[in-house]
PDB file with SEQRES, HELIX, SHEET and CRYST1 records, atoms N, CA, C and O in Angstrom:
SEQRES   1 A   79  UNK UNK UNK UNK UNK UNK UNK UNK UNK UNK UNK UNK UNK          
SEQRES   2 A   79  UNK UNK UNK UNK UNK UNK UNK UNK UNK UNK UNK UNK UNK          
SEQRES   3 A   79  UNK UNK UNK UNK UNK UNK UNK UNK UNK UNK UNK UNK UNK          
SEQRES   4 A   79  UNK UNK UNK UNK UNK UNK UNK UNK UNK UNK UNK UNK UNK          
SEQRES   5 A   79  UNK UNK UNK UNK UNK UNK UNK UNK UNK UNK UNK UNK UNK          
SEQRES   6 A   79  UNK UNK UNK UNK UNK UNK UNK UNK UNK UNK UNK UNK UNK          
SEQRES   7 A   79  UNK                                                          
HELIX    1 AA1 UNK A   51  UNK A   67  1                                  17    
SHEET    1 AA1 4 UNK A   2  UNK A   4  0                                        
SHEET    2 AA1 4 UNK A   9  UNK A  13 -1                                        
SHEET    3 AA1 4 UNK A  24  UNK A  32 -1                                        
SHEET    4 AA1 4 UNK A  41  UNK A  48 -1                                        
CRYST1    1.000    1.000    1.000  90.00  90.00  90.00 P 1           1          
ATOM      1  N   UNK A   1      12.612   3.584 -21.252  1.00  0.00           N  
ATOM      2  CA  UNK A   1      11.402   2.845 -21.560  1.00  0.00           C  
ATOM      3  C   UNK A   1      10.541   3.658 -22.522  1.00  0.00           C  
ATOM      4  O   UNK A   1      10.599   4.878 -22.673  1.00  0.00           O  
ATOM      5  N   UNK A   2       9.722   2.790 -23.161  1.00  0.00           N  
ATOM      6  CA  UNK A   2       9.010   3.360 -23.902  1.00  0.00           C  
ATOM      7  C   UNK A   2       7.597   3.220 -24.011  1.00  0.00           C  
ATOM      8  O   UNK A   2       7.180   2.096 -24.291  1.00  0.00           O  
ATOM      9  N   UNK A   3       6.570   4.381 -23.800  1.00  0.00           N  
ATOM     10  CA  UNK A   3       5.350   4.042 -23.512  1.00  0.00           C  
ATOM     11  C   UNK A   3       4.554   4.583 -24.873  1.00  0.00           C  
ATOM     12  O   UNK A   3       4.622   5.755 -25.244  1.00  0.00           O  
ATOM     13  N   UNK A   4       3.635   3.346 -25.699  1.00  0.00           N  
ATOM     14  CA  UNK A   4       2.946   3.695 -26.317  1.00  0.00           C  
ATOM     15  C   UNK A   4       1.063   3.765 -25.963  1.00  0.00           C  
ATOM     16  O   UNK A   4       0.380   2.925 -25.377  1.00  0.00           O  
ATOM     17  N   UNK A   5       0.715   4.857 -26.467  1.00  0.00           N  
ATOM     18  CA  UNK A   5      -1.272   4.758 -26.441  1.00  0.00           C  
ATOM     19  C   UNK A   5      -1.548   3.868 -26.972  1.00  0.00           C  
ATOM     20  O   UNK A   5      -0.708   3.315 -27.682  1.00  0.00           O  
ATOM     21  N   UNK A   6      -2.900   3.336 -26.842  1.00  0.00           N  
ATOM     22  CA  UNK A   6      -3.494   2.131 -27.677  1.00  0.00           C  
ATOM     23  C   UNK A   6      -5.039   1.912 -27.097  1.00  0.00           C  
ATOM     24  O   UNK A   6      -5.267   1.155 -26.153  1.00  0.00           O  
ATOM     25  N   UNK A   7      -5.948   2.585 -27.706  1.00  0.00           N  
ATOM     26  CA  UNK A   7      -7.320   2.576 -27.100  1.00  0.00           C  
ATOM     27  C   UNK A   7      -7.667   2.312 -25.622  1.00  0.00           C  
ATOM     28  O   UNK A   7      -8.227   1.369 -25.062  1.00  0.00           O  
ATOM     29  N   UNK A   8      -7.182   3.381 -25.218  1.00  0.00           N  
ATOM     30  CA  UNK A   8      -7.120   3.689 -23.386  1.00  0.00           C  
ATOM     31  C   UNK A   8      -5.965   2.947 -22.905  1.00  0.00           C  
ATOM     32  O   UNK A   8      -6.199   2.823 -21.703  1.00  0.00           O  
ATOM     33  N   UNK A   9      -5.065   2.489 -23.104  1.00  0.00           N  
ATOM     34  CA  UNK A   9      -3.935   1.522 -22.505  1.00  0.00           C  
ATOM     35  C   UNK A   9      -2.556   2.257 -22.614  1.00  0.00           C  
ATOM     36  O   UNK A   9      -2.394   2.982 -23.596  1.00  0.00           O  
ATOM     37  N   UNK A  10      -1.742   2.160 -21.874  1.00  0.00           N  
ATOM     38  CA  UNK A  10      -0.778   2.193 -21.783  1.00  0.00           C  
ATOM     39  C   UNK A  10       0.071   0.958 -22.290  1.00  0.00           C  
ATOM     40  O   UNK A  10      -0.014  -0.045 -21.581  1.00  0.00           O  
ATOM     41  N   UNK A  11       0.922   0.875 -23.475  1.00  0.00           N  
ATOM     42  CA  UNK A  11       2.049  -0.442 -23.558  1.00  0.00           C  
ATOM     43  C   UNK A  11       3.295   0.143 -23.497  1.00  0.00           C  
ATOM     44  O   UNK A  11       3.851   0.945 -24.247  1.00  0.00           O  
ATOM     45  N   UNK A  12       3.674  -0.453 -22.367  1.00  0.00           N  
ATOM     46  CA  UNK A  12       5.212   0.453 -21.649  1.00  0.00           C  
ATOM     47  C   UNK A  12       6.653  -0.914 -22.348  1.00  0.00           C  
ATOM     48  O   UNK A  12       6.822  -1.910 -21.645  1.00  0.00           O  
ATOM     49  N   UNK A  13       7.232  -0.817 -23.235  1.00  0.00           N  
ATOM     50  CA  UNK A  13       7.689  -1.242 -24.007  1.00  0.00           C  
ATOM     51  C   UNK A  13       9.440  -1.520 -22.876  1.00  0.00           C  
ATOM     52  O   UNK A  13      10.130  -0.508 -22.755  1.00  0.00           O  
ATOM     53  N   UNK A  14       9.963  -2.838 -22.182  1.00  0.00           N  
ATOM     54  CA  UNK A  14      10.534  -3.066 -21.637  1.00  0.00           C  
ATOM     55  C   UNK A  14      11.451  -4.055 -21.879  1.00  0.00           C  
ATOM     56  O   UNK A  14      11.976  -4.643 -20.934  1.00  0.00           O  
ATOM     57  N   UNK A  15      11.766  -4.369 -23.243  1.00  0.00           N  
ATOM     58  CA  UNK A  15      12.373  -5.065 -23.665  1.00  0.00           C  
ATOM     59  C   UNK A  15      14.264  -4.976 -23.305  1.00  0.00           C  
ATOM     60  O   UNK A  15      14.774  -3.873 -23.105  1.00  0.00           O  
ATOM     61  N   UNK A  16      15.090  -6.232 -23.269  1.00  0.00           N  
ATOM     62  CA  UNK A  16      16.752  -6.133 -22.892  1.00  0.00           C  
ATOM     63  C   UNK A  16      17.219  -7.035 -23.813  1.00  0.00           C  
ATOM     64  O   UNK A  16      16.623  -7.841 -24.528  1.00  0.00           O  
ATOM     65  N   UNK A  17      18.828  -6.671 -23.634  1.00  0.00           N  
ATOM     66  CA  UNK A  17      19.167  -7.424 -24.283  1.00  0.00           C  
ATOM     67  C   UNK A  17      19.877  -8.978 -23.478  1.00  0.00           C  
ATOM     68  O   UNK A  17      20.671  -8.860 -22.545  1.00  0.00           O  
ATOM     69  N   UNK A  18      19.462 -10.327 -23.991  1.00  0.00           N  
ATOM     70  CA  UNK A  18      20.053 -11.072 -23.317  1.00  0.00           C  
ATOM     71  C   UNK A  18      21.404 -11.221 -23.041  1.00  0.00           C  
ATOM     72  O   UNK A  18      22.185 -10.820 -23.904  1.00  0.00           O  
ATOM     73  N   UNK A  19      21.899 -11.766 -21.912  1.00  0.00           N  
ATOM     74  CA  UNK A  19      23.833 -11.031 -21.760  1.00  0.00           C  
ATOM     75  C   UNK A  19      24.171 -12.337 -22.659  1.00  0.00           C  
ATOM     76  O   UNK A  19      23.409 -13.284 -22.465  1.00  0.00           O  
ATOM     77  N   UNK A  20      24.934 -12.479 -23.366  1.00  0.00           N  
ATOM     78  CA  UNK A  20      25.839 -13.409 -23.818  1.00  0.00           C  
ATOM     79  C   UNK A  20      25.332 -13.799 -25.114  1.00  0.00           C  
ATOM     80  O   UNK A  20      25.907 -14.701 -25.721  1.00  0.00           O  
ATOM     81  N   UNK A  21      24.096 -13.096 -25.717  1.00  0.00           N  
ATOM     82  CA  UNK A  21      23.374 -13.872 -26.786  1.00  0.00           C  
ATOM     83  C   UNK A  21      23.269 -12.574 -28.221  1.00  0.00           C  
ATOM     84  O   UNK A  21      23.236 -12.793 -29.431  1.00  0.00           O  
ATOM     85  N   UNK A  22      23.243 -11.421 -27.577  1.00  0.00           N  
ATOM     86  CA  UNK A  22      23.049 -10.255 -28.481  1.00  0.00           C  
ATOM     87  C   UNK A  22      21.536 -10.023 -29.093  1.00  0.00           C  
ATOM     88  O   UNK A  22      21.193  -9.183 -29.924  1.00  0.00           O  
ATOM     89  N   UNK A  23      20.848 -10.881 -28.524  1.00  0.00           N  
ATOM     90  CA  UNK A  23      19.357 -10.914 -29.146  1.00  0.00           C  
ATOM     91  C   UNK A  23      18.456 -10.094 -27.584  1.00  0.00           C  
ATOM     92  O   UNK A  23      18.824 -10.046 -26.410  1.00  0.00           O  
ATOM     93  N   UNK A  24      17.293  -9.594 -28.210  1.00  0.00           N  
ATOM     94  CA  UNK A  24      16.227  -8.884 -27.356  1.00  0.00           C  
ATOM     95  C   UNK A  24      15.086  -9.887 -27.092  1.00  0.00           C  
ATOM     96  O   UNK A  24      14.699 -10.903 -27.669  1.00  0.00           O  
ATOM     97  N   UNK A  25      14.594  -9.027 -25.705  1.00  0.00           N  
ATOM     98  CA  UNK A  25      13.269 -10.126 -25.371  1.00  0.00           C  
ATOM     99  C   UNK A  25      12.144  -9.320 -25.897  1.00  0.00           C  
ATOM    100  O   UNK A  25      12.212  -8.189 -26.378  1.00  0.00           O  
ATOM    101  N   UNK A  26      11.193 -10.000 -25.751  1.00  0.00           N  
ATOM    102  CA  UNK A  26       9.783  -9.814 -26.007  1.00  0.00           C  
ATOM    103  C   UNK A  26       9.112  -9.335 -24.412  1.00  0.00           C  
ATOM    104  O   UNK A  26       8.736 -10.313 -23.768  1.00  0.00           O  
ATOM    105  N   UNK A  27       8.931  -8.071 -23.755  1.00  0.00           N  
ATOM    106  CA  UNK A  27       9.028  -7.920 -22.862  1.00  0.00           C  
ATOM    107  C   UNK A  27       8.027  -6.477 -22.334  1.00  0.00           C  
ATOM    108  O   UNK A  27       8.724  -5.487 -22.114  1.00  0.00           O  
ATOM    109  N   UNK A  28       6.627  -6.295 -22.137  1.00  0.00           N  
ATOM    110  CA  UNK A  28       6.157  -5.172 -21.786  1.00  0.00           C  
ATOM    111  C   UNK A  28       5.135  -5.280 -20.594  1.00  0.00           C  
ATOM    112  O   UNK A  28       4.725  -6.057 -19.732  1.00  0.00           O  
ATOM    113  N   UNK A  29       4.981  -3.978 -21.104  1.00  0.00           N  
ATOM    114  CA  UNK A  29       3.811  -4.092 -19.197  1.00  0.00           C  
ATOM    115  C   UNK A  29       2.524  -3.250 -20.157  1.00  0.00           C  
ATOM    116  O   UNK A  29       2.666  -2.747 -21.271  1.00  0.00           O  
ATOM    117  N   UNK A  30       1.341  -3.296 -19.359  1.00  0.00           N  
ATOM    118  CA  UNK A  30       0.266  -3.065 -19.738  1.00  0.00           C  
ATOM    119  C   UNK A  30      -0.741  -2.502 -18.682  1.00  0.00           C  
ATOM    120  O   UNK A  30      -1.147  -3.254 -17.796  1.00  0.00           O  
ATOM    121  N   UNK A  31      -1.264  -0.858 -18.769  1.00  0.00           N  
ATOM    122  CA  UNK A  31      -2.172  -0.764 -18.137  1.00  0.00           C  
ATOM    123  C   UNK A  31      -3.431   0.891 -18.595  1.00  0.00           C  
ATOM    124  O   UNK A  31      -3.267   1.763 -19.448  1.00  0.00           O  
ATOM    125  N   UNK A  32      -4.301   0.741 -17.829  1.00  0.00           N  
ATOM    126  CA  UNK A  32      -5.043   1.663 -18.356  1.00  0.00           C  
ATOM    127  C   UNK A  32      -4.239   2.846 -18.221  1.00  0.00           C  
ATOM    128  O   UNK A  32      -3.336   2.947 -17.390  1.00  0.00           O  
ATOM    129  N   UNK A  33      -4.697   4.095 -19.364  1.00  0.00           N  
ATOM    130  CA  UNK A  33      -4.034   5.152 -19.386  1.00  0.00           C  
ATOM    131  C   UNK A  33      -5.388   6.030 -18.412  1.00  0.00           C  
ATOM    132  O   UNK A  33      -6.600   5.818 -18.465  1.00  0.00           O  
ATOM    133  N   UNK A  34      -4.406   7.336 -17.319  1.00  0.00           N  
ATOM    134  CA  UNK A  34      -5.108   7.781 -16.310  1.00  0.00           C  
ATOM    135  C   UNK A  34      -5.964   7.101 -15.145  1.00  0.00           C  
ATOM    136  O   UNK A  34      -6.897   7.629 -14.540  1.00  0.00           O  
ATOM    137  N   UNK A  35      -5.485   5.908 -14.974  1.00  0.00           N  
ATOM    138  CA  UNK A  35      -5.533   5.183 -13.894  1.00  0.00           C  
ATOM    139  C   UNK A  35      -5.028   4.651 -12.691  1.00  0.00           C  
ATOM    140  O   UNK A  35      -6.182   4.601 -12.267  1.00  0.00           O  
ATOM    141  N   UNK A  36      -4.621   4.378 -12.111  1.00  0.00           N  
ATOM    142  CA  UNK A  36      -4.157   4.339 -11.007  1.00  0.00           C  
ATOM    143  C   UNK A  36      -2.390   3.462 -11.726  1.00  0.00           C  
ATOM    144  O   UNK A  36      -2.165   3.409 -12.935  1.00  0.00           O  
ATOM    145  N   UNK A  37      -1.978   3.225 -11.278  1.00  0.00           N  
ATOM    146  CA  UNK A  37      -0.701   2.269 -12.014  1.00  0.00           C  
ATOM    147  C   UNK A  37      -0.879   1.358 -11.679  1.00  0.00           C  
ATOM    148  O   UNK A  37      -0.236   1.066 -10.670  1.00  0.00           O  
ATOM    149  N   UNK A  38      -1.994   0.092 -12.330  1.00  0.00           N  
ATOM    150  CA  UNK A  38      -2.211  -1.179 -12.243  1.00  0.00           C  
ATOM    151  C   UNK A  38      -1.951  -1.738 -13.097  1.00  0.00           C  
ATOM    152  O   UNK A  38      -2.786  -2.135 -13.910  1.00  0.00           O  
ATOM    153  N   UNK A  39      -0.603  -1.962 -13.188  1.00  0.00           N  
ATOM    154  CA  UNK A  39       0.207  -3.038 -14.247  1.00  0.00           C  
ATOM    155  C   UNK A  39      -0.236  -4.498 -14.553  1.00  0.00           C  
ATOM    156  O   UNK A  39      -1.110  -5.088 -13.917  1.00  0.00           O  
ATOM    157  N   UNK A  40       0.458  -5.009 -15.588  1.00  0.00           N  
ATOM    158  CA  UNK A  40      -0.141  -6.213 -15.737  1.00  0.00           C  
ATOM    159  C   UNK A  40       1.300  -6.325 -16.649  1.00  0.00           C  
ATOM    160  O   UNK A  40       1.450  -5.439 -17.490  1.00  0.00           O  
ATOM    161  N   UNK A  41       2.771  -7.753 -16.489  1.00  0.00           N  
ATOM    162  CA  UNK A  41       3.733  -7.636 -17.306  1.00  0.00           C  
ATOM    163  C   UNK A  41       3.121  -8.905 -18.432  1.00  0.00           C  
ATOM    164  O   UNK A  41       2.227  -9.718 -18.199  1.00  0.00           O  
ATOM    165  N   UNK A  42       3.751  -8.781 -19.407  1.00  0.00           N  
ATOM    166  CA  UNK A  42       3.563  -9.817 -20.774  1.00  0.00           C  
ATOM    167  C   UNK A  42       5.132  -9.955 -20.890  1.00  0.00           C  
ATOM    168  O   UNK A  42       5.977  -9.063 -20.815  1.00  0.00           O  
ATOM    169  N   UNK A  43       5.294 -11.298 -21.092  1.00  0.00           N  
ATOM    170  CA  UNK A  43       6.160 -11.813 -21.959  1.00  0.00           C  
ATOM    171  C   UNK A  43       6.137 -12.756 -22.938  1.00  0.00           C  
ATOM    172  O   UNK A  43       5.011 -13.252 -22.975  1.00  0.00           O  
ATOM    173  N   UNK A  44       7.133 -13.404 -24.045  1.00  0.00           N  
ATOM    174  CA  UNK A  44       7.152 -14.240 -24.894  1.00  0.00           C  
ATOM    175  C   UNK A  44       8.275 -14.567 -25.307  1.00  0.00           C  
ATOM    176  O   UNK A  44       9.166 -13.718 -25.282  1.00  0.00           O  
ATOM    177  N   UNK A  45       8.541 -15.872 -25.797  1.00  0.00           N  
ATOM    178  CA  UNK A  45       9.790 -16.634 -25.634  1.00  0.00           C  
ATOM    179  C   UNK A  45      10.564 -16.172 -27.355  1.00  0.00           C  
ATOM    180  O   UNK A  45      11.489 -16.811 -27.856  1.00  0.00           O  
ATOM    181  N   UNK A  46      10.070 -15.257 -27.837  1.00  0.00           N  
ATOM    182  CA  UNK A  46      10.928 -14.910 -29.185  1.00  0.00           C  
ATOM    183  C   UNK A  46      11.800 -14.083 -28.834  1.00  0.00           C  
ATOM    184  O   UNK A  46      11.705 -13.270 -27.914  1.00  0.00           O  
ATOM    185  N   UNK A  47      12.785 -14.268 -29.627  1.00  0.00           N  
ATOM    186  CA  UNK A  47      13.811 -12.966 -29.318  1.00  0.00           C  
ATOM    187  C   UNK A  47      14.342 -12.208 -31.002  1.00  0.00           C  
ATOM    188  O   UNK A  47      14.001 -12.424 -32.165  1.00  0.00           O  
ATOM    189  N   UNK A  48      15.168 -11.411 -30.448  1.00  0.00           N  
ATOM    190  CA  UNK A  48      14.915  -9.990 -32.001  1.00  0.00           C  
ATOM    191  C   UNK A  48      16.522 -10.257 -32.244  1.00  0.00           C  
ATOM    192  O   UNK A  48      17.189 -10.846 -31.394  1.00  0.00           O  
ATOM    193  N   UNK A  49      17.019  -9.831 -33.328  1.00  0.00           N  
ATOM    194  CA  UNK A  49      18.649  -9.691 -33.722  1.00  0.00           C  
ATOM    195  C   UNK A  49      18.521  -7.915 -32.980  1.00  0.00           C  
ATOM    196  O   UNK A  49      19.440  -7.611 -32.220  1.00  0.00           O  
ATOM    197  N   UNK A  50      17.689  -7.119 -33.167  1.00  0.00           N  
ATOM    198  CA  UNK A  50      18.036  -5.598 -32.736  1.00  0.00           C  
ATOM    199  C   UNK A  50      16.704  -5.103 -31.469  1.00  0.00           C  
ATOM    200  O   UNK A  50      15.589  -5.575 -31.245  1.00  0.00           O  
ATOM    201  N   UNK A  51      17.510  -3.904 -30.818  1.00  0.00           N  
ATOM    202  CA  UNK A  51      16.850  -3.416 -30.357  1.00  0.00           C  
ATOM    203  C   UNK A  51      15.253  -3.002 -31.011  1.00  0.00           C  
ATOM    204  O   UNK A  51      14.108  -3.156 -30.587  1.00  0.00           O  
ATOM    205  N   UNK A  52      15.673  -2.576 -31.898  1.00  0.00           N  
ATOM    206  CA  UNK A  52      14.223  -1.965 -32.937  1.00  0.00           C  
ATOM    207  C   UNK A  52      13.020  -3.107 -33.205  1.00  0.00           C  
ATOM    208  O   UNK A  52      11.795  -3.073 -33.315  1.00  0.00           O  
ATOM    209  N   UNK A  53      13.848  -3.921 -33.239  1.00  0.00           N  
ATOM    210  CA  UNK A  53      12.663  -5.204 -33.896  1.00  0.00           C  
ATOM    211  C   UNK A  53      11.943  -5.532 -32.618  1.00  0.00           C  
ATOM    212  O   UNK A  53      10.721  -5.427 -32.519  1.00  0.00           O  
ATOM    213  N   UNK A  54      12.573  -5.853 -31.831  1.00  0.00           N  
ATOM    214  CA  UNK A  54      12.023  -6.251 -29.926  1.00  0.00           C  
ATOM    215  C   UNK A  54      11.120  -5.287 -29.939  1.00  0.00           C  
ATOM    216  O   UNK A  54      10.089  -5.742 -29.445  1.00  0.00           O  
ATOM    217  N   UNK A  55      10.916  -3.602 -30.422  1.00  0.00           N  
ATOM    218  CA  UNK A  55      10.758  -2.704 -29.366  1.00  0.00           C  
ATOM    219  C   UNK A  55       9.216  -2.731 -30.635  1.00  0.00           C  
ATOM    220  O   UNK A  55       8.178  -2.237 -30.193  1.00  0.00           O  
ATOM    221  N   UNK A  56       9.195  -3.127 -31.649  1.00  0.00           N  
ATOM    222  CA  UNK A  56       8.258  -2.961 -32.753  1.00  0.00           C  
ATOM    223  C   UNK A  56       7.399  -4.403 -31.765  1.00  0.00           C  
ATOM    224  O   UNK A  56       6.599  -4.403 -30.829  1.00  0.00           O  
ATOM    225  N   UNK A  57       7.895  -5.207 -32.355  1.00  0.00           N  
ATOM    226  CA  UNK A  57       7.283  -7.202 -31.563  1.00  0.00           C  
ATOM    227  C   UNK A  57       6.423  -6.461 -30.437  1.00  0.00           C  
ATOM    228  O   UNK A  57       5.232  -6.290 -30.696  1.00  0.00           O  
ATOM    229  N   UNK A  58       6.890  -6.031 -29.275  1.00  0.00           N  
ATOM    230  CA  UNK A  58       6.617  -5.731 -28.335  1.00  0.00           C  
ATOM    231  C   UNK A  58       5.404  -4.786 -28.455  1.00  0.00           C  
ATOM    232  O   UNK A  58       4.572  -4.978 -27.568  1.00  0.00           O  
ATOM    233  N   UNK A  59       5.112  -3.850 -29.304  1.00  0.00           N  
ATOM    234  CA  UNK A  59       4.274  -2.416 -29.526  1.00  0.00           C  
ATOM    235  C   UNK A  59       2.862  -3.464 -30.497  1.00  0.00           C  
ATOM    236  O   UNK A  59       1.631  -3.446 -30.506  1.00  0.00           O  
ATOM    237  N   UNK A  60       3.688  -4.078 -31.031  1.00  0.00           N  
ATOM    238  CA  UNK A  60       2.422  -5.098 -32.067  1.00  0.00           C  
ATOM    239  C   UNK A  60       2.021  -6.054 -31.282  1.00  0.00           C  
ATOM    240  O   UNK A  60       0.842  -6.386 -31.400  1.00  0.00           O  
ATOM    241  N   UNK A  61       3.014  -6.881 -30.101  1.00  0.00           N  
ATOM    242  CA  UNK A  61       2.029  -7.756 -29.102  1.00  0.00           C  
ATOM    243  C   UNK A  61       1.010  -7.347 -27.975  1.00  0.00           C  
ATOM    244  O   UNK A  61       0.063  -8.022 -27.572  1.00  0.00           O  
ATOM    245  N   UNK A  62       1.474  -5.880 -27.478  1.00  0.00           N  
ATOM    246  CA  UNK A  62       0.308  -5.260 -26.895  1.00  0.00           C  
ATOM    247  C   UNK A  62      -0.822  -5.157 -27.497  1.00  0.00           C  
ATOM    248  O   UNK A  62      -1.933  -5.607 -27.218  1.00  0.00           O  
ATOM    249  N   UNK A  63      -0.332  -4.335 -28.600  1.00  0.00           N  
ATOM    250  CA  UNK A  63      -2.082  -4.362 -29.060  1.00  0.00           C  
ATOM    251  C   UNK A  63      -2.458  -5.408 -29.317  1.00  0.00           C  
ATOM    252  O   UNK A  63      -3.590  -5.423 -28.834  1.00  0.00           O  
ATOM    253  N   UNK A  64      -2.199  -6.776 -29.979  1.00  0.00           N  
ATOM    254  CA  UNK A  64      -2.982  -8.286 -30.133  1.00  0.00           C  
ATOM    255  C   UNK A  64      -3.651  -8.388 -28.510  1.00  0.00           C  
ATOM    256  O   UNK A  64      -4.870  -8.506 -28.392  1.00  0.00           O  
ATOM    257  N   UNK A  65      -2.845  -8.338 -27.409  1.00  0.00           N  
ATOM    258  CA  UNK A  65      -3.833  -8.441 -26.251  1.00  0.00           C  
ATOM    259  C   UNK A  65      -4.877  -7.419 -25.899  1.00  0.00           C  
ATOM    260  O   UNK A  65      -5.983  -7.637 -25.406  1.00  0.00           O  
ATOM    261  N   UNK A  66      -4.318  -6.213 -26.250  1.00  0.00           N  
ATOM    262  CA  UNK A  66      -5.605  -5.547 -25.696  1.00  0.00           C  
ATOM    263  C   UNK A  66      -6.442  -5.660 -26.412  1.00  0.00           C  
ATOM    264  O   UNK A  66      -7.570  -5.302 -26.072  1.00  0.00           O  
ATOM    265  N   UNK A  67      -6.135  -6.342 -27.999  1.00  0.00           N  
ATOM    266  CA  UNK A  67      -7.790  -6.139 -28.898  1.00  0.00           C  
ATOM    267  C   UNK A  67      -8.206  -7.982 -28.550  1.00  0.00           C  
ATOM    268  O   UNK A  67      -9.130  -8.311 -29.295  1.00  0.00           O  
ATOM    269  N   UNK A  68      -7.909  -8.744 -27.959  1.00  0.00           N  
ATOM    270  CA  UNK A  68      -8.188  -9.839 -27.403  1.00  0.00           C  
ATOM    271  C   UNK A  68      -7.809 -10.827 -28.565  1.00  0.00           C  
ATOM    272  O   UNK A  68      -8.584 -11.725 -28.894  1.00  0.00           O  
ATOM    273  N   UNK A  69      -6.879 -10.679 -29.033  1.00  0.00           N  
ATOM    274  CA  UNK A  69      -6.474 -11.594 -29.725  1.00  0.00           C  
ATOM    275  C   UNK A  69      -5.480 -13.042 -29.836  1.00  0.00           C  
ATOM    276  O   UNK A  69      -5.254 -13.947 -30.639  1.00  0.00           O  
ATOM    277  N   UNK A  70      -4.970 -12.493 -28.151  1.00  0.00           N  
ATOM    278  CA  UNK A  70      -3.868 -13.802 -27.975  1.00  0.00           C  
ATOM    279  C   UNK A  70      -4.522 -14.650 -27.020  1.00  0.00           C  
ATOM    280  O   UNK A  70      -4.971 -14.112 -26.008  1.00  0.00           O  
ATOM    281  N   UNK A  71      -4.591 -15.321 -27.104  1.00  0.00           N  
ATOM    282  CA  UNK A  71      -5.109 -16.773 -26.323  1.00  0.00           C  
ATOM    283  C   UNK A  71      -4.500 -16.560 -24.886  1.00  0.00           C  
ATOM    284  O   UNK A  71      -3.339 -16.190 -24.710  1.00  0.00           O  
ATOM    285  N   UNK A  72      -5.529 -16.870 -23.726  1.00  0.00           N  
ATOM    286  CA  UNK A  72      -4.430 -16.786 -22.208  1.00  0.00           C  
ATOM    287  C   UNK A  72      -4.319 -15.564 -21.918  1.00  0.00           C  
ATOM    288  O   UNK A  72      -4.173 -15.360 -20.713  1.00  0.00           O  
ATOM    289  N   UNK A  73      -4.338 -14.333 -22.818  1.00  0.00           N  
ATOM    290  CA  UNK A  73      -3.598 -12.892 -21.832  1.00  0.00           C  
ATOM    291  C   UNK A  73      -4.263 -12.229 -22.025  1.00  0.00           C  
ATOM    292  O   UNK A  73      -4.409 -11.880 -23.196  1.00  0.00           O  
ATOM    293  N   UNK A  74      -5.186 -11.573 -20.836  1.00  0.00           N  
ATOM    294  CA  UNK A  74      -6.058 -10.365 -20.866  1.00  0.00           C  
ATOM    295  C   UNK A  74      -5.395  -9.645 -20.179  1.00  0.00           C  
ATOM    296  O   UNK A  74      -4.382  -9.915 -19.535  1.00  0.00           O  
ATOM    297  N   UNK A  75      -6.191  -8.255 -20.337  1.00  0.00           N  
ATOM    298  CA  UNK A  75      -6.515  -6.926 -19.619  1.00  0.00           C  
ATOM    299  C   UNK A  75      -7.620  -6.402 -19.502  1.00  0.00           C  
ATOM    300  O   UNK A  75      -7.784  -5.182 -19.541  1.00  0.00           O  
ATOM    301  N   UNK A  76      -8.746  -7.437 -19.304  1.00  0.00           N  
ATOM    302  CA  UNK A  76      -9.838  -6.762 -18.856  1.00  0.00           C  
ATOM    303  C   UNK A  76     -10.498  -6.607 -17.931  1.00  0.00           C  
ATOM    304  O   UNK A  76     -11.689  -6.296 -17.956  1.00  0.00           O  
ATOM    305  N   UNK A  77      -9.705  -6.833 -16.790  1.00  0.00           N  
ATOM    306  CA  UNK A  77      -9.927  -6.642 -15.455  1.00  0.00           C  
ATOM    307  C   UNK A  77      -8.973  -5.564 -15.098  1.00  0.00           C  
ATOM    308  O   UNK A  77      -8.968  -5.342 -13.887  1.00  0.00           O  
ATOM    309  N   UNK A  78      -8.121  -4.790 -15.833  1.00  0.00           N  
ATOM    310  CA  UNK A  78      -7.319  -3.934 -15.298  1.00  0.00           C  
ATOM    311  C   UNK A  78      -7.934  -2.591 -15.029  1.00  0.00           C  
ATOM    312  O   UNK A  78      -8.405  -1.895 -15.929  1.00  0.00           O  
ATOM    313  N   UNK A  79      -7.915  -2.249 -13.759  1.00  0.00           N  
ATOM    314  CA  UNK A  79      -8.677  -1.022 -13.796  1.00  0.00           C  
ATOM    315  C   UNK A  79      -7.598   0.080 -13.892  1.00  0.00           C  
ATOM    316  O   UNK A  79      -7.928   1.265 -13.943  1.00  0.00           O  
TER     317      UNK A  79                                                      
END                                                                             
């Protein structure tokens, strides 16, 4: 797994590959950095031709939520 910073947050980057399809999900978890481990998972129905592209999608859709940009998905109740 892969955990990136992002203005106090943790985006723990959890993306797979689907069995039979060769494509990646859109797939992470989200929580404050030095806080207790109060997760919060995100997903989205796109999928990647590579590992790399999923694991980028994934690092660029965290931050759209934590800077409040996606419609429906917060973290601002995450302590």
């Amino acid at each position: 797994m892969r955990i990136i910073p992002y203005k106090g947050f943790a985006i723990e980057v959890r993306t797979f590959q689907v069995r039979g399809s060769g494509r990646w999900t859109l797939d992470l978890l989200i929580g404050r950095i030095g806080k207790g481990r109060s997760l919060r998972a995100f997903s989205g129905p796109d999928t990647f031709p590579t590992e790399q592209d999923a694991v980028a999608a994934c690092c660029e859709f965290g931050r759209r939520i934590i800077d409040g940009k996606v419609r429906d998905y917060s973290v601002d109740d995450l302590s």
